[in-house]
N, C-alpha and C positions, 0 to 999 in steps of 0.2 A: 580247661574249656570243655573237653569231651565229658569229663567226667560230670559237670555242671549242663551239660546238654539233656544226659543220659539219666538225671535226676529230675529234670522238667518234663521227658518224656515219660517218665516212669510215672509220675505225679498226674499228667493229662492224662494216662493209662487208667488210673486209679479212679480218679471223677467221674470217667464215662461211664465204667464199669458202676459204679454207685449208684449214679446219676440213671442210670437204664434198668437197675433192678428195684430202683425205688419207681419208675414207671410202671414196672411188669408187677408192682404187689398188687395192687384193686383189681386187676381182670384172672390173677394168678389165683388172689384168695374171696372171687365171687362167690356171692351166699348161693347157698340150696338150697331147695325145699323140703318138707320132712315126708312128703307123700312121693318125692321122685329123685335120683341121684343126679339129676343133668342140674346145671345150674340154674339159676333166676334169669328170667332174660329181661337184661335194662335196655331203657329208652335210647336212642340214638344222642339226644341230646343231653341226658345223663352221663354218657360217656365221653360225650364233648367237655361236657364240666369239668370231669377228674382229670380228665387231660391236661386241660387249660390250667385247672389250678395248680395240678403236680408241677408243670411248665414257672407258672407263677413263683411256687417255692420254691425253685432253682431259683430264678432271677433273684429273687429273694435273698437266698444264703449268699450269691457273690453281690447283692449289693453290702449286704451286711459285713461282710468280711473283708470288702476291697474298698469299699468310700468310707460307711457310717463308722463305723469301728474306727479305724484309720483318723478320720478327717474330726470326729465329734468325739467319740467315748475315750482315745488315748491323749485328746486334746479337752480334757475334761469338761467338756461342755453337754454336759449331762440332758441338758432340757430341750435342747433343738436336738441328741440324738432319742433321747425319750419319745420326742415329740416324731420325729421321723419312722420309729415303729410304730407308732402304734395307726399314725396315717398312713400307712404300711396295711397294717392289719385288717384296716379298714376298708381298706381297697382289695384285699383278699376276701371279705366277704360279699364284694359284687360283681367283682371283676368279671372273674373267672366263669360267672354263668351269664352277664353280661356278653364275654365273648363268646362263649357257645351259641347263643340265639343265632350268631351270623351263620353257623353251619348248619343248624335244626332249630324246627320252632315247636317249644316247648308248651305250647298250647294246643296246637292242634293233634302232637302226641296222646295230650291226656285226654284231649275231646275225640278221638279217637277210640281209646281205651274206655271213657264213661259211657259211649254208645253200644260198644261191644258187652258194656256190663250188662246196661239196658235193655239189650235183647236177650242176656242169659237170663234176666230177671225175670222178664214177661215168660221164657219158655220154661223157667222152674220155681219161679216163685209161688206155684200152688200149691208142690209140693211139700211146702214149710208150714210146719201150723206155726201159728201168730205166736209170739212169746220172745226172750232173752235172744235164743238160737236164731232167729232168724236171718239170713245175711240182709246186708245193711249195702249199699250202694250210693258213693255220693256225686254231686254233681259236678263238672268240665272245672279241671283247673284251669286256676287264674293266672299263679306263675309258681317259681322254681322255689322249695326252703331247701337252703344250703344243710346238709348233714352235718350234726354240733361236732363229730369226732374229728372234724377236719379242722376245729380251734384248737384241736389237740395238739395234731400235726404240725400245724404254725409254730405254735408253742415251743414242739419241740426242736423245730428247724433253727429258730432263733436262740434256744439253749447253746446245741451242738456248733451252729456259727461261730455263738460268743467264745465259746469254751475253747475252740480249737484255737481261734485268733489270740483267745490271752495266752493259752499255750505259746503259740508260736512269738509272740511279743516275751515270753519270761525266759524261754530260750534262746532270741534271739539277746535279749539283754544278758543272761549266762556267758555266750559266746563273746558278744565285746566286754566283757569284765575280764575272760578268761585271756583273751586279745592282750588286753590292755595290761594287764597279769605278765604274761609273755614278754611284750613289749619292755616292761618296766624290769626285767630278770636280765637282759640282753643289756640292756642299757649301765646296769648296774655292775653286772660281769665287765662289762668293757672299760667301766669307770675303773672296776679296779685292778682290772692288767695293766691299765695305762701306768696305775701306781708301781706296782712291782718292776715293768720293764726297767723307766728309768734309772729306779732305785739300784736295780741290779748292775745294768750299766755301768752306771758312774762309781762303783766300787770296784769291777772288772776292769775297768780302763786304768784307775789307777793302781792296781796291782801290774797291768802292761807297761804304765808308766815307769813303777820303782824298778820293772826289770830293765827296761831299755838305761834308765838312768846309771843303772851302775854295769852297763854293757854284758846284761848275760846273753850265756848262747840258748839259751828259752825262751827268747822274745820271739821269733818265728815262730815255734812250737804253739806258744802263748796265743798269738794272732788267728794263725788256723783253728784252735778251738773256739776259740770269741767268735771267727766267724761261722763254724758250727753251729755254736750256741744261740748265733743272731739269727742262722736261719730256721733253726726251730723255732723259735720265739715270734719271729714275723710271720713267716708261715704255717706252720702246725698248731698255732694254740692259739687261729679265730676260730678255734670252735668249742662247743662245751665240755667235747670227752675226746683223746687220746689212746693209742695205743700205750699199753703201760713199759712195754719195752723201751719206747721212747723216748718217756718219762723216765728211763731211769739212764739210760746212754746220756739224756741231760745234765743228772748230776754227775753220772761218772767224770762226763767232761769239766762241770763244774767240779768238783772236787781237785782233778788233776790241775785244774787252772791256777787255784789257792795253792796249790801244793806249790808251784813253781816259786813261790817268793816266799815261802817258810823254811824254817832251819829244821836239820834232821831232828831235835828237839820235840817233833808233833809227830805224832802216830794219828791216821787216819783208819779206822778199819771200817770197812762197807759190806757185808755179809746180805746175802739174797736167798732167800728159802721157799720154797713154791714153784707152779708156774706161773713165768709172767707172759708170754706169748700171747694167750686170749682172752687178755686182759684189759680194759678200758679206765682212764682213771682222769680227771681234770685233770689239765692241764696248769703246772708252775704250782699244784698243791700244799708241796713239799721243801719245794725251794726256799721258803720264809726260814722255816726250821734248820736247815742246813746252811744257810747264809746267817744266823746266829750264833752258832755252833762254833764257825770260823772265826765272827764276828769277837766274842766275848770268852771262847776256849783254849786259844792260841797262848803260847809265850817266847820270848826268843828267850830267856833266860833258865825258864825250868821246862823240866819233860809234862808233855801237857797230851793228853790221848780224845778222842774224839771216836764215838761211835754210832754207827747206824746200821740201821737194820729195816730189812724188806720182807714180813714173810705175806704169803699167799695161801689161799682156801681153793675152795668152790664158791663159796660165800662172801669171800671176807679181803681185804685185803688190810695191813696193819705194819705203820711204820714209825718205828721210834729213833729216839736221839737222847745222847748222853755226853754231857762233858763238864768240865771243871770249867765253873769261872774264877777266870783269870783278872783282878782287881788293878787295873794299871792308872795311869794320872786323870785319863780323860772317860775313865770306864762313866759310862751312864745306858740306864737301861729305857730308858724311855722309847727310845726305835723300837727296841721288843715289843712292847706293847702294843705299838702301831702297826706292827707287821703283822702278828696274831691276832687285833682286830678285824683285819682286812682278810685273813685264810679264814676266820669263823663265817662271816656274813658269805663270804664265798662257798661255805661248806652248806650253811643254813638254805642257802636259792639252790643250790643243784643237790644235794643230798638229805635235804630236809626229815629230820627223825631219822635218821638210819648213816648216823657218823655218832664217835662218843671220841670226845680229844680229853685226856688229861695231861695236866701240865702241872709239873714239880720242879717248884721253885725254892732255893733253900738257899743258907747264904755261900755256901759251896759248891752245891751241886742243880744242872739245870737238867731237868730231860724229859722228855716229850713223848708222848705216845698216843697216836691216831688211829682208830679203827674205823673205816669203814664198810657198810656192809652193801655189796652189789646189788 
């Protein structure tokens, strides 16, 4: 609110200021004469005029800006706001000397001045022989012609109106795009954590399960990390970016979780290289990769090794995966695919152009490597 307070005052700031030096140009840049440096002195009523009509194109530019525009040109109705300037325009050229009569009258000014010529006339007009040179003296105005350069002004008041209004309409249309942009980013992120939690879940539960079912003492163990696990996941990853430390105490605990219900048969190695302290990285990025890994690399039967790796930049952070798949009754990869759809579209909204995944798939060997760059 302060900050939306301090933008309207700043903006009425700005108008006045405008609005008061486009008053002060006609009496700032009054004509000279070439025989004396002081300036032309106007009529009292002449200077009611510029007033009134400067006055005028103010009202002018905020009707133009805040009804006509508004109510007619972005509601395409072209010929009633057509029609609205130019009865507009029309009215600026009588208006405004219209209303100066009330303050001076514009006749007895000039009949004034033509009596005064009248008497210069008589006291030197013998001094002019007859011919081209002679001055010339005409008689009492009638009434006021509006100066042409002031259609100019109109002109251009109605330009600078229009211009700044569709501005601020392509702008303001930019920001709700951008909004709605935003909107739709948030929406989609959250569409697809929803997927991974449960997924996750309900593979962790049943690994608690087979341990409790055949009564190991790593079921409590097992418990305290899941509930670890559940409170990062609930709480630390509503938001886009994580600390990467914490992302990676994630897997460690996942890792050790899976370990609990494998046979010494599996070799896990986890290797971290860099700093990872101030570091920021999405949150559950990694988890698809590493929950495959388990998924499809394991054996109880033969020695089955599994590797991962964390290294770190300044720039870059980049984490790969490596293991044997393991072909057993009910192997199908199809999960794979689903999981890696869902970390790309996640990569693609919050890392857009600056992630590169390759993924090597072979009828042996699976393994993964993500680079992304900060």
């Amino acid at each position: 609110m302060t900050g939306s307070k301090n933008k309207k005052l700043l903006t009425s700031i700005v108008h006045i200021a405008v609005w008061t030096c486009f008053l002060m140009i006609p009496f700032v840049f009054q004509p000279h004469s070439r025989e004396s440096p002081s300036p032309i002195a106007i009529s009292n009523h002449f200077r009611a005029v510029l007033i009134s009509s400067s006055l005028f194109l103010i009202l002018f530019y905020y009707i133009n800006t805040l009804f006509l525009i508004p109510q007619f040109l972005f509601s395409k109705k072209w010929i009633i706001y057509i029609s609205s300037v130019v009865l507009l325009f029309i009215a600026f050229l009588y208006l405004p000397d219209w209303i100066a009569s009330f303050f001076s009258d514009p006749f007895s000014e000039s009949n004034h001045r033509y009596f005064e010529a009248e008497k210069y006339r008589k006291q030197f007009s013998d001094s002019f022989p007859p011919g081209p040179h002679r001055p010339r003296f005409g008689g009492p105005r009638k009434h006021f012609h509006f100066f042409p350069g002031s259609y100019l002004i109109f002109i251009l008041v109605f330009a600078i109106s229009t211009c700044i209004s569709l501005i601020q309409q392509w702008l303001k249309i930019e920001e709700n795009k951008k909004e709605i942009e935003r909107d739709k980013l948030n929406t989609e992120l959250s569409f697809l954590k929803s997927q991974i939690n449960p997924h996750f879940f309900f593979n962790t539960l049943n690994n608690i399960y087979s341990l409790a079912v055949t009564g190991s003492e790593h079921t409590a163990s097992a418990i305290l990390k899941l509930s670890s696990i559940m409170r990062y996941i609930i709480s630390d990853t509503q938001v886009d970016f994580v600390p990467l430390e914490n992302e990676v105490t994630f897997i460690k605990n996942f890792i050790d979780l899976q370990l609990v219900r494998l046979t010494d048969k599996v070799s896990v190695n986890f290797t971290i290289e860099g700093d990872i302290d101030s570091k920021m990285i999405a949150p559950l990025i990694f988890i698809c990769f590493v929950e495959n890994a388990f998924k499809y690399g394991v054996s109880t039967k033969e020695n089955s090794v599994i590797t991962f790796q964390l290294r770190t930049s300044n720039k870059k952070i980049i984490f790969s995966s490596s293991n044997k798949i393991i072909k057993t009754e009910n192997f199908n990869k199809e999960g794979t695919g689903i999981g890696i759809s869902n970390v790309k579209r996640r990569l693609d909204l919050l890392y857009p152009e600056r992630y590169n995944l390759n993924i090597f798939d072979t009828e042996d060997i699976f393994s993964v490597k993500l680079e992304i760059s900060l």
